[in-house]
C-alpha positions in Angstrom: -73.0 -94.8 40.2 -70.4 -96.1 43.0 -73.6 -95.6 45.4 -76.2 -97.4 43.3 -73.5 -100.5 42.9 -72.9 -100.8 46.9 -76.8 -101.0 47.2 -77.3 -103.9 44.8 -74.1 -105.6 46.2 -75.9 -105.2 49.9 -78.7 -106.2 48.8 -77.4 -109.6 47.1 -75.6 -110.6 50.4 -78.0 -109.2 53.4 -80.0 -112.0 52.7 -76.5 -114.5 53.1 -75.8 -113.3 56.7 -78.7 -115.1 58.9 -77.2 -118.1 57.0 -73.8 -117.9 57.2 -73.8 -116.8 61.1 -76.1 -119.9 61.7 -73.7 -122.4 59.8 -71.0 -120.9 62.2 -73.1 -121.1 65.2 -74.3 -124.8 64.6 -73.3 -127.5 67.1 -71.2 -130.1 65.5 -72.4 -133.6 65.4 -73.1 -135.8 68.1 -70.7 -138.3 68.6 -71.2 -141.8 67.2 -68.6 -143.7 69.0 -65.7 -143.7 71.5 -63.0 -145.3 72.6 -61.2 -144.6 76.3 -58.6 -145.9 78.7 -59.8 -145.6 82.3 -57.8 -145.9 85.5 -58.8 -145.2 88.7 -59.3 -146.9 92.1 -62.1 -149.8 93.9 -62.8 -149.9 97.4 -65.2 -153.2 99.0 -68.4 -153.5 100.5 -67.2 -151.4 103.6 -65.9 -148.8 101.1 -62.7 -150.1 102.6 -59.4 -151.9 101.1 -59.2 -149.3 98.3 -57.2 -151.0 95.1 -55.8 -150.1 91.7 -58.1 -150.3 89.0 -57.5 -150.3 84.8 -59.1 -150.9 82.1 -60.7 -149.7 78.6 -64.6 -148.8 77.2 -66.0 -149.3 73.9 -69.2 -147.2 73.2 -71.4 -146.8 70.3 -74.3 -144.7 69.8 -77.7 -146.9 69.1 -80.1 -143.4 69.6 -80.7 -139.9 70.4 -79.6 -140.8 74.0 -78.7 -144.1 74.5 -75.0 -146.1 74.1 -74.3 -149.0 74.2 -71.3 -149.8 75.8 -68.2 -152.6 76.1 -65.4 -152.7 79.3 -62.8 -154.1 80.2 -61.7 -154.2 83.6 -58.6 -155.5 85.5 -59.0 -154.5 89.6 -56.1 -155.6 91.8 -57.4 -157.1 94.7 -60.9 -157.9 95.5 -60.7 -160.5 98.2 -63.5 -160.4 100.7 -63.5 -159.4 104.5 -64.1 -162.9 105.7 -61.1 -164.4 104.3 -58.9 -161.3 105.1 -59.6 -162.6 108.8 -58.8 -166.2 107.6 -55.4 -165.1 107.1 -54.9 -163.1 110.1 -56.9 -165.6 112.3 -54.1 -168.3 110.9 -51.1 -166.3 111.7 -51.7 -165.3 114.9 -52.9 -168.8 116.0 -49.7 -170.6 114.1 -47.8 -168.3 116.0 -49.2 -168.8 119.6 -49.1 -172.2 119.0 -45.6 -172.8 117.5 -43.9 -169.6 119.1 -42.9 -169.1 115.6 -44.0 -165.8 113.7 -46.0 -166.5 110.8 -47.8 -164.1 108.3 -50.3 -164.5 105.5 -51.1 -162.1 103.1 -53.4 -162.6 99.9 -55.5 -160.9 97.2 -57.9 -161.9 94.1 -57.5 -160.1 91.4 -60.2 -159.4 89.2 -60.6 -159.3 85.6 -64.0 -158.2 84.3 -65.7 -158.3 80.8 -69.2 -156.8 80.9 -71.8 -155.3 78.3 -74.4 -153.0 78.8 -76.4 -149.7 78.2 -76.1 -146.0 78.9 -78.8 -143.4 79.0 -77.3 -139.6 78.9 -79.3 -137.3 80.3 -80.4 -133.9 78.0 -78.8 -130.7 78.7 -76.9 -128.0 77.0 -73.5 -129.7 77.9 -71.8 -131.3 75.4 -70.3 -133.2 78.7 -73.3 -134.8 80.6 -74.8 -137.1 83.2 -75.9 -140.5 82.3 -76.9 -143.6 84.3 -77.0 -147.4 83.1 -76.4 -151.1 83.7 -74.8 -153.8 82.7 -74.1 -157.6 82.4 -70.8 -159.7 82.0 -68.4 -161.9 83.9 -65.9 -162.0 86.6 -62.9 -164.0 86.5 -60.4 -163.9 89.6 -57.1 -165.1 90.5 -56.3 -166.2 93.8 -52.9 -165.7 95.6 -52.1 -166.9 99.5 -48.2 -165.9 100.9 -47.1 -166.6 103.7 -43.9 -164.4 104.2 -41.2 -167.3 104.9 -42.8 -170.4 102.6 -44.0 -168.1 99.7 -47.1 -168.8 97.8 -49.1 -171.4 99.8 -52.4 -170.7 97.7 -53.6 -174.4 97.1 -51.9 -175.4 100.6 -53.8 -173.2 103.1 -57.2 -174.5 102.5 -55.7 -178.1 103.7 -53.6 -176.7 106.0 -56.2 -174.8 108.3 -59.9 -175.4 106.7 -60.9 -171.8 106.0 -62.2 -170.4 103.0 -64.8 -167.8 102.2 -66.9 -169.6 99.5 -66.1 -167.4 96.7 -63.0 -169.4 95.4 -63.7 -173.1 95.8 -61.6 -174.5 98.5 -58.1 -175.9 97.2 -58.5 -173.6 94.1 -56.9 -170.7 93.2 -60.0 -169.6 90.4 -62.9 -169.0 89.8 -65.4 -167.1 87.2 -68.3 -165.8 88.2 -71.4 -164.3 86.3 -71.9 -160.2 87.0 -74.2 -157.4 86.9 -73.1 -153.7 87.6 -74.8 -150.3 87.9 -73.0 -147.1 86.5 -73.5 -143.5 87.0 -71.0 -140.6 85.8 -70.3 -137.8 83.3 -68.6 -138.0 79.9 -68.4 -136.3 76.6 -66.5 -135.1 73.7 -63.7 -132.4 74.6 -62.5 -131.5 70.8 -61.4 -134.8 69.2 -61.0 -136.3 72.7 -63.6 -138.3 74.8 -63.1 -137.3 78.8 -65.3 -139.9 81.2 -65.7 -139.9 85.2 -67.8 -142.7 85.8 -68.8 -144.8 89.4 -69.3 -148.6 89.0 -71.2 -150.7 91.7 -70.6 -154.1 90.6 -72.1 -157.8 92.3 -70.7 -161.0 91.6 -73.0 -164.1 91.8 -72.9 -168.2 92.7 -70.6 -167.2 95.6 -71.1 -168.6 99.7 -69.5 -165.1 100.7 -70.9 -161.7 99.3 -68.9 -160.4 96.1 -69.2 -156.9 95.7 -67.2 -154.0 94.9 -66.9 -150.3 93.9 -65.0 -148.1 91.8 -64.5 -144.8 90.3 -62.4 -144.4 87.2 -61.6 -141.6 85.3 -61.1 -142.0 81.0 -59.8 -140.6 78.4 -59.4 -141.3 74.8 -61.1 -140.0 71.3 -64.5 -139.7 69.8 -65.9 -140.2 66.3 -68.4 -138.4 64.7 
């Protein structure tokens, strides 16, 4: 009797296994959204100059394999190669002339908005490779020093002529539309949201060239 009752009870339940191994065995849910800091660093034109960079990433799933995406950016110093020599050209003629040392130093730093679209590329990852674009603006902030008179930002433009177009002369900002291209790898780890992404990013309505890279690495969390 034992015998005939372990039979029936197999039977009932043999047909339960395929299901209950493939409930276990079922990838979870693609993430919907995510939300990540992202630090890293920028380097110019030259890949030279390389600077801090900061900032945070909004994205939202809009398909199978598409996000749409918000940053946030702040980059430390983006000031171009042509006014880098403004400064030094200046100091070393100030100082030929007046026998007197005299040293500029300056940066333009950079806080960026922009808006745009990823593509992730299918694989078997839950971490994978994507490529995309995106829109926004630049805003920078322009700083001269000279080491004894301080900040000379709105002085050295009348004092010596030399600008680089991207700031207007005599100002000390300027905001700028942009475009960037993105490539990198991200995806849910757990509950987290890991990123390593590469930015080429253009500025326009500028006399000098505005253009800058970075690599950033995020982190943050995912929803489902």
């Amino acid at each position: 009797m034992k015998m005939v009752r372990t039979l029936v009870l197999l039977s009932l339940t043999l047909p339960l296994w395929p299901a209950a191994a493939w409930a276990q065995s079922a990838p979870p849910p693609p993430v919907q959204r995510y939300l990540i800091a992202q630090g890293g660093v920028a380097v110019n034109q030259d890949f030279e100059q390389p600077t801090p960079v900061f900032g945070a990433e909004y994205g939202e799933r809009v398909s199978r394999s598409v996000f749409a995406y918000l940053a946030v950016h702040y980059v430390d110093d983006v000031m171009s190669t042509r006014m880098r020599d403004n400064l030094a050209f200046t100091g070393a003629a100030l100082t030929s002339t007046t026998g007197v040392p005299w040293e500029f130093t300056g940066r333009d730093r950079a806080f960026t908005f922009t808006v745009g679209g990823k593509y992730t590329i299918p694989s078997g990852s839950r971490i994978r490779p994507y490529l995309g674009a995106g829109i926004g603006l630049v805003s920078l902030e322009r700083t001269i020093t000279e080491r004894d008179l301080g900040d000379v930002s709105r002085e050295f433009y009348d004092l010596t002529g030399l600008n680089d177009g991207i700031v207007d002369a005599g100002g000390t900002s300027a905001t700028k539309p942009l475009v960037e291209g993105v490539l990198g790898v991200g995806g849910p780890v757990g509950r987290a949201y890991v990123d390593i992404a590469y930015r080429y990013r253009r500025g326009f309505h500028s006399f000098e060239e505005l253009t800058f890279s970075q690599v950033t690495i995020g982190v943050g969390a995912s929803w489902r």
